[in-house]
C-alpha positions as CSV (number, residue, x, y, z in Angstrom):
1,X,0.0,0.0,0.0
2,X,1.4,3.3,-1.2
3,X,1.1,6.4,0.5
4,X,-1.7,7.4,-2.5
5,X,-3.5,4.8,-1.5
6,X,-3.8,5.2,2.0
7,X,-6.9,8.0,3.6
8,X,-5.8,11.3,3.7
9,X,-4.0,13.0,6.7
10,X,-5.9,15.9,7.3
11,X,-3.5,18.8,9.0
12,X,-4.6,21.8,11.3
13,X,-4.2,24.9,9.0
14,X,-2.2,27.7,10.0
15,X,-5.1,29.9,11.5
16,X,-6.4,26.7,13.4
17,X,-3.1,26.5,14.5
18,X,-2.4,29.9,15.6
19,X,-5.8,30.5,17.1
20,X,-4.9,27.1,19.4
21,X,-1.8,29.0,20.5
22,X,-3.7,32.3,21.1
23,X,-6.5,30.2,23.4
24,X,-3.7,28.8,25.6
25,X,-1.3,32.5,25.9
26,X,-4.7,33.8,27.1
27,X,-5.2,30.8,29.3
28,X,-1.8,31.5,31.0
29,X,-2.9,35.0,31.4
30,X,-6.3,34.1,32.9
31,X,-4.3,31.5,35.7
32,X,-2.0,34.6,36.1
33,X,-4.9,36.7,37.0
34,X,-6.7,34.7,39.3
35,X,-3.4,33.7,41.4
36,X,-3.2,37.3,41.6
37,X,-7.1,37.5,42.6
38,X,-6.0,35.0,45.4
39,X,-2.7,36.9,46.7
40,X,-5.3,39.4,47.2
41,X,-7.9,37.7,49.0
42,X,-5.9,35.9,51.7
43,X,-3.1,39.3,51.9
44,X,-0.3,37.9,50.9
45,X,0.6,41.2,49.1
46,X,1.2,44.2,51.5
47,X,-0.9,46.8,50.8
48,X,-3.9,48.9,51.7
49,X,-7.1,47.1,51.5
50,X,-5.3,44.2,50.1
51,X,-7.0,41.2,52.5
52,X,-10.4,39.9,52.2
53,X,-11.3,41.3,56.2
54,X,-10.3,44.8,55.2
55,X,-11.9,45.2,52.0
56,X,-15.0,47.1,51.2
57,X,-17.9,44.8,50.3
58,X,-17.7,45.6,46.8
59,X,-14.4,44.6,46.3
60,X,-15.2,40.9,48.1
61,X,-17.7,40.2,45.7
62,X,-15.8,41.0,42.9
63,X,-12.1,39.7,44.0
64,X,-14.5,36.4,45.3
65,X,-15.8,36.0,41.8
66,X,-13.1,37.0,39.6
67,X,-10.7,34.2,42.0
68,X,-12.9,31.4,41.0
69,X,-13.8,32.0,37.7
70,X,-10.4,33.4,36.2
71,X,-8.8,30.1,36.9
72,X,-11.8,28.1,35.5
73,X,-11.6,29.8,32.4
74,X,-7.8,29.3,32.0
75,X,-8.2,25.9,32.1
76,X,-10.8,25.8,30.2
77,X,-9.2,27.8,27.1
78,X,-6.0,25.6,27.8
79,X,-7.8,22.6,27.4
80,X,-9.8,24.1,24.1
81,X,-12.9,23.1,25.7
82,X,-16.0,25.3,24.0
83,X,-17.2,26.8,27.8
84,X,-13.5,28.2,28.0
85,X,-14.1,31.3,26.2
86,X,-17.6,31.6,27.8
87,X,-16.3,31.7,31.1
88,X,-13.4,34.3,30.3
89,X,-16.2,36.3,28.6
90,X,-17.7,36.3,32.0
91,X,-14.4,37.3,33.8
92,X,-13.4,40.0,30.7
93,X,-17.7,41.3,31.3
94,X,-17.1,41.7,35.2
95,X,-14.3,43.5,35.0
96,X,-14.9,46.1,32.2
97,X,-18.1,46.5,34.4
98,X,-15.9,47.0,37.8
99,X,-13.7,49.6,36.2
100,X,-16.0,51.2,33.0
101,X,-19.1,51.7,34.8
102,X,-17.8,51.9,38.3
103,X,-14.3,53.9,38.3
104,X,-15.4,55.6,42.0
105,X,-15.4,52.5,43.7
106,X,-13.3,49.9,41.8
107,X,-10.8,52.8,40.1
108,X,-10.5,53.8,36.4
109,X,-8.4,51.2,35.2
110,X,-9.1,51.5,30.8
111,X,-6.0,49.3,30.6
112,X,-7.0,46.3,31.4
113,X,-10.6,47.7,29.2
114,X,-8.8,47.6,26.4
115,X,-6.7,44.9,26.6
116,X,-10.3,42.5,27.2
117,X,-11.7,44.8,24.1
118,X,-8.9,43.7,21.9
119,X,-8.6,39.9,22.9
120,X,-12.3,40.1,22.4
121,X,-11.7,41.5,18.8
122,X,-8.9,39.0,18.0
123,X,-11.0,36.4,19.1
124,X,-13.9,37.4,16.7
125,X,-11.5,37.5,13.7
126,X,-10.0,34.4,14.2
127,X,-14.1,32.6,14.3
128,X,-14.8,35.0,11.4
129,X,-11.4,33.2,9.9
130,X,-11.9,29.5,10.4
131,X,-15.6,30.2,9.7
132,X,-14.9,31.5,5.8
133,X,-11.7,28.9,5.7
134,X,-14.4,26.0,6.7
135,X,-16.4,27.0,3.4
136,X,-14.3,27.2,1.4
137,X,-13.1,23.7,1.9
138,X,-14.4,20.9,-0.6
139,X,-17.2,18.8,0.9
């Protein structure tokens, strides 16, 4: 049996395989983010209002949340699973919430905004990518 005879090896085109790289660089950035959601909650970092006691109740809820879920989602987008980039959309939601719509009590932070905006954008293109690359392959 030649190699012409044998079923063809299908191979992961270059967007499919660049948009796997781009789901697991945000899924280190998402475990990043909630170890540093944690160093906040239990004070390991020194500074003011950085423990869960001495926070205002606004900041629990959010640190509390954004602790569980950041890590949930980095897992999830490392492991490619479909709910990964739900739950970061949650995470990325809360937090242009927090500092958008509430700068007086979670500070103006447009940073981190933007950077959720454009991995939100990149995100789209590479769907709107694979989507037009799926058509366009023979069926």
């Amino acid at each position: 049996m030649s190699y012409r005879d044998s079923p063809a090896i299908i191979r992961p085109s270059v967007a499919e395989q660049a948009f796997w790289w781009f789901h697991r660089i945000i899924a280190a950035y998402c475990l990043m983010f909630g170890t540093l959601y944690w160093v906040r909650l239990i004070g390991l970092y020194d500074g003011p209002l950085w423990r869960f006691d001495l926070m205002p109740v606004h900041w629990r809820i959010a640190a509390s949340i954004l602790a569980v879920l950041y890590p949930f989602a980095g897992i999830g987008l490392w492991m490619l699973a479909s709910w990964g980039p739900v739950i970061w959309l949650l995470c990325a939601a809360t937090e242009i919430i927090m500092y958008a719509a509430f700068p007086n009590y979670f500070g103006a932070k447009y940073s981190v905004v933007a950077s959720h905006v454009l991995v939100a954008l990149l995100y789209g293109a590479f769907r709107l990518t694979l989507y037009f690359q799926d058509r366009q392959k023979p069926q």
